[in-house]
C-alpha positions as CSV (number, residue, x, y, z in Angstrom):
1,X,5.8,12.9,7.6
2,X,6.4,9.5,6.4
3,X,8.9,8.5,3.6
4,X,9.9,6.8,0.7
5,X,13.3,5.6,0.3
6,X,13.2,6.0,-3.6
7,X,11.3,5.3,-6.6
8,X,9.8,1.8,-7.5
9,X,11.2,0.7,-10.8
10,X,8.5,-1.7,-12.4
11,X,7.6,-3.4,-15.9
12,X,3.8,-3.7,-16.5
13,X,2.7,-7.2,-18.3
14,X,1.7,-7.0,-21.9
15,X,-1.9,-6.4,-20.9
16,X,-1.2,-3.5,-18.8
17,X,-3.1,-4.9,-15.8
18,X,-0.2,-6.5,-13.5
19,X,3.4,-4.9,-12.6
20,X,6.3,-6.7,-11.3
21,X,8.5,-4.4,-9.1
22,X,12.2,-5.1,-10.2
23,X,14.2,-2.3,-7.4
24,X,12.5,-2.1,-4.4
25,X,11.7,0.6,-1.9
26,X,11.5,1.0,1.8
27,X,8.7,3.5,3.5
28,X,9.2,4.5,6.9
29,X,6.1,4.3,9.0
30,X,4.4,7.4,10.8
31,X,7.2,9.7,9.8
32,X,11.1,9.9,8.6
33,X,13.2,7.5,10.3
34,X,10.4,6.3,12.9
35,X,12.4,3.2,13.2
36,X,9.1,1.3,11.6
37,X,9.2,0.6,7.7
38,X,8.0,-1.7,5.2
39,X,10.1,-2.7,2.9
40,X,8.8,-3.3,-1.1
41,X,10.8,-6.2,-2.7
42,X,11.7,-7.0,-5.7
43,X,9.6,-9.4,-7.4
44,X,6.2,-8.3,-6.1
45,X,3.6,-8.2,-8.2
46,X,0.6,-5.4,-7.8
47,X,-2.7,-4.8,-9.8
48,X,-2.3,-1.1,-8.6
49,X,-5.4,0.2,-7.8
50,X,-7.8,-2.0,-7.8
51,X,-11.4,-0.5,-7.8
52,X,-14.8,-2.7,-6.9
53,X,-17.2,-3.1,-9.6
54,X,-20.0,-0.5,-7.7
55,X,-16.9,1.9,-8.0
56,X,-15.3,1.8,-11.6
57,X,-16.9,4.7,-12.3
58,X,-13.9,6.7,-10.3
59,X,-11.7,5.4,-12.8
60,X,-11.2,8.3,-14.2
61,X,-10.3,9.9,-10.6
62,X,-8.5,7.3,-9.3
63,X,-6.3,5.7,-12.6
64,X,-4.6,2.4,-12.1
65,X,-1.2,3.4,-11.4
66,X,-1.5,6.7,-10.2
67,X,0.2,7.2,-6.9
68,X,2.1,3.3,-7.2
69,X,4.0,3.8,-4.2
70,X,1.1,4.5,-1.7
71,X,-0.4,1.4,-3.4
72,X,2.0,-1.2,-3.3
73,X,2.7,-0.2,0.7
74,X,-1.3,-0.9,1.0
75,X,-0.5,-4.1,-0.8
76,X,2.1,-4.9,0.9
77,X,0.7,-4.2,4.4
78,X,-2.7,-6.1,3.5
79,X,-0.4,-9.3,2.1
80,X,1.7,-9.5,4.9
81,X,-0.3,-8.2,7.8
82,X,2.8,-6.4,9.7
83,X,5.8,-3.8,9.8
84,X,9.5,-4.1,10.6
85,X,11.4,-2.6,13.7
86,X,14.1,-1.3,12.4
87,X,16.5,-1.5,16.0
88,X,15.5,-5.0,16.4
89,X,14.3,-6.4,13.1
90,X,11.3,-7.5,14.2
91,X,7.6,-7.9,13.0
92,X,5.0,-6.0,14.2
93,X,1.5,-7.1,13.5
94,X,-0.6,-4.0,12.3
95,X,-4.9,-4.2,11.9
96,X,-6.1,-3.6,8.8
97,X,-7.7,-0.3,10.2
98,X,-4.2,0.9,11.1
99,X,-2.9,-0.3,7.3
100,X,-5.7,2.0,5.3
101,X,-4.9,4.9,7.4
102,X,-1.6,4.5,6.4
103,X,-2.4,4.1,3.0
104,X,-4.6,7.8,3.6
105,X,-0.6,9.1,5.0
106,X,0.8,7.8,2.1
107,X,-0.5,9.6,-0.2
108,X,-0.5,13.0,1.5
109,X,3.2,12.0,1.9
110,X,2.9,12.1,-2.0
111,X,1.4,15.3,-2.5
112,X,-2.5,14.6,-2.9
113,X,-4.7,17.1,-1.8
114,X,-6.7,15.9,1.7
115,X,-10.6,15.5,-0.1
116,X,-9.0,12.9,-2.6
117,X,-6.8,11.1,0.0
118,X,-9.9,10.6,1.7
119,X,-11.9,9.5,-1.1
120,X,-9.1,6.7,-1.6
121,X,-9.3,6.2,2.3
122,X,-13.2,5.5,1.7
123,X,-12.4,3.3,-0.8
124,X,-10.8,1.0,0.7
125,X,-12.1,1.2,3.8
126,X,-15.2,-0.1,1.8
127,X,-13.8,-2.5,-0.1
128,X,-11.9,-4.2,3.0
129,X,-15.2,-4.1,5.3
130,X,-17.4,-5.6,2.4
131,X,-14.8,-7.6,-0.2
132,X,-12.2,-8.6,1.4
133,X,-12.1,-11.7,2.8
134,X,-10.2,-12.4,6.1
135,X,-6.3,-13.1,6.6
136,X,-5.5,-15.9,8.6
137,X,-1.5,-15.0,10.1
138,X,0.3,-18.4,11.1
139,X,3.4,-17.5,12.9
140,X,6.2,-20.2,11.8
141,X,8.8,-21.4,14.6
């Protein structure tokens, strides 16, 4: 079972749409101390879940902050488009596939029931396939 190294501590912006994540987290890929995590820094900012227009209509199953933690390792993973090793430090790409069945992990890791996880899963799955428009990676030397 994956895990979180602790709690996000976040402020929300006056109009409630936007956190900023002021302690960080790490999650540990695939299961406890895999040896691949992502680490959540300080700083980042997060919409939490974001839903498409066809979709809002989940709102009220799927509310904006609920379950932050799976969330901003989705965001993370999406933003950045890999892991870290923890033995060597290094950066592992990771498909987007392979990040929204991590999100799907995540929050079982969390507690939620399968048939919602897999709703969320869906989701995004959805969104990325339709919305989303592609990363570019540029490795620097």
């Amino acid at each position: 079972m994956p895990r979180f190294t602790n709690l996000p501590a976040v402020t929300l912006s006056t109009d409630g749409r936007t956190a900023t994540i002021i302690e960080g987290f790490r999650y540990d890929i695939g299961r406890k101390n895999s040896g691949k995590s992502v680490y959540i820094d300080r700083g980042m900012c997060t919409d939490g879940l974001t839903l498409p227009r066809l979709m809002r209509f989940m709102r009220p199953l799927a509310p904006r902050w609920a379950h932050l933690k799976a969330v901003l390792v989705h965001d993370k993973m999406c933003k950045d488009g890999y892991y870290i090793e923890l033995d060597t430090q290094r950066k592992r790409a990771i498909g987007q596939r392979d990040i929204d069945v991590e999100f799907y992990v995540a929050l079982r890791a969390l507690g939620m029931p399968k048939w919602k996880a897999k709703i969320y899963y869906v989701g995004v799955r959805i969104y990325q396939t339709n919305f989303s428009v592609p990363t570019i990676y540029i490795e620097e030397d």
